[in-house]
N, C-alpha and C positions, 0 to 999 in steps of 0.2 A: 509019710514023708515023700515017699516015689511020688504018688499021685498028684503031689503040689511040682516035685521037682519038673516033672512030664507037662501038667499043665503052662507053669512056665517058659519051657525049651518049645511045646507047640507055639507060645507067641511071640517067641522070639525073641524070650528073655535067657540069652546065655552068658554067663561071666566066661570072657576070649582068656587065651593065653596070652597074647601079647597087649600092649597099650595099657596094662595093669600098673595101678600105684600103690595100690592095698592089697585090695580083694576082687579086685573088677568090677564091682557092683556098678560104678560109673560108667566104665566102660561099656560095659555090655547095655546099660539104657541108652547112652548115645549110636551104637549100632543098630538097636532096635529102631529106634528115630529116626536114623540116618542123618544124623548130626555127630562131630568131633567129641574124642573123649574129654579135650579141654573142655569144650563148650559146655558137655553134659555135666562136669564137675562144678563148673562154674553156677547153671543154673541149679546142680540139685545141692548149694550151699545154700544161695539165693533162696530155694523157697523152705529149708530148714531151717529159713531166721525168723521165718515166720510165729515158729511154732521153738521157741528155743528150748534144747536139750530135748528136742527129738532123734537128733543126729546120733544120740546113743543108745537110742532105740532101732531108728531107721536101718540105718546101715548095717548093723552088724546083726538083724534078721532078715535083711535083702541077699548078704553075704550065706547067709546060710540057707536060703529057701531058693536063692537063684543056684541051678546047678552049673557046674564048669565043661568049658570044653575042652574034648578029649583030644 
């Protein structure tokens, strides 16, 4: 699980402390982007409709393989 956490944080995948609504998971995509964490919420509803009841999938293993900042 380090090794996924680490590969992550190398791309710039970190859930922040602030800007959080849940779990950061959004947040931290839209900083990776460099796009808003609205923005980022918005789009990553938008393409979870795609695929419906991924979003309880998605999220809540992004929640836990993206690690937090310290």
């Amino acid at each position: 699980m380090d090794s996924i956490h680490q590969s992550l944080a190398r791309q710039g995948l970190i859930r922040p402390q602030q800007n959080r609504l849940i779990g950061g998971v959004c947040a931290g995509i839209g900083r990776r982007f460099g796009i808003g964490p609205w923005t980022a919420r918005i789009l990553f509803v938008l393409l979870l409709m795609v695929v419906p009841g991924s979003q309880l999938l998605i999220y809540p293993a992004l929640w836990i393989l993206m690690p937090a900042e310290h």
